[in-house]
C-alpha positions in Angstrom: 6.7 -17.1 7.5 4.5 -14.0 7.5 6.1 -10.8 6.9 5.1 -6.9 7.7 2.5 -6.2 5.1 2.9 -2.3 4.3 0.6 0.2 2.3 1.3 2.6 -0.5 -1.3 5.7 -2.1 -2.2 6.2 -5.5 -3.3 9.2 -7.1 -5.1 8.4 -10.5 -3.6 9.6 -13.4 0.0 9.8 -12.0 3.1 8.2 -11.3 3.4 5.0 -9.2 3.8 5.0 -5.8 7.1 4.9 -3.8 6.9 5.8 -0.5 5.7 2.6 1.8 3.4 2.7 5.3 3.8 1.0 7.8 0.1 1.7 8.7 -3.4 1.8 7.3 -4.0 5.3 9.5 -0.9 6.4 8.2 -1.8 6.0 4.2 -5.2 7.1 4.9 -3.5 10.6 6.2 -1.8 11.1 3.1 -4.1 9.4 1.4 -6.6 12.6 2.4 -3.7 15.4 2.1 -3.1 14.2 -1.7 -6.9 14.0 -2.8 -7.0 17.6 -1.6 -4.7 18.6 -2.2 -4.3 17.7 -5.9 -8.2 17.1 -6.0 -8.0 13.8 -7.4 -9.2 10.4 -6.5 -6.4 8.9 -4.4 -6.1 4.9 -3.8 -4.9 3.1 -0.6 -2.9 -0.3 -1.8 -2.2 -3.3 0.8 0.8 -5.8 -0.1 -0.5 -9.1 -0.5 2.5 -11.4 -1.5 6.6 -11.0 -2.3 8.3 -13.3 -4.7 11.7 -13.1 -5.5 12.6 -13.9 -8.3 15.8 -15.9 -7.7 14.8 -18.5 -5.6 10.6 -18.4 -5.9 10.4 -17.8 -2.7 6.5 -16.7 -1.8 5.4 -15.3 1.5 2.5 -13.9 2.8 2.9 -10.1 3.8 -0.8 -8.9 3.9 -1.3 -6.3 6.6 -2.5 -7.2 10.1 -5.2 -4.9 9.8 -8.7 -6.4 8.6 -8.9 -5.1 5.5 -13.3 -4.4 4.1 -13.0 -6.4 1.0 
C-alpha cells in the first residue's frame, strides 16, 4: 500500500526539520522564505519509505510529484 509522501526543509547548519508538507509548492515557499531570510542554503527532503519498527512493516510513501533526480 502506497501512502502520502510529504516534504520537510533543511537549513544547513541547523536543527532538523519538524514541520511536514504536504506539497512540493508548499516546501519550496518556505523553502525560499528561510534561505532569505536566514541567508543560508536551505534543502527540500521527499520521504521515500516508513518502517516501523515493531512489526517491519515497509511501505512506499514517495511523493506523487516527479521528483528531477
Amino acid at each position: 500500500m502506497k501512502l502520502n509522501g510529504f516534504y520537510m526543509v533543511y537549513v544547513a547548519g541547523e536543527r532538523t526539520p519538524t514541520f511536514t508538507h504536504a506539497s512540493i509548492d508548499n516546501a519550496e515557499t518556505e523553502a525560499k522564505r528561510l534561505a532569505k531570510l536566514l541567508e543560508k542554503k536551505v534543502y527540500i527532503l521527499a520521504s521515500i519509505k516508513s518502517i516501523e519498527v515493531n512489526e517491519f512493516k515497509i511501505e512506499d510513501c514517495r511523493a506523487d510529484d516527479d521528483l528531477p533526480f
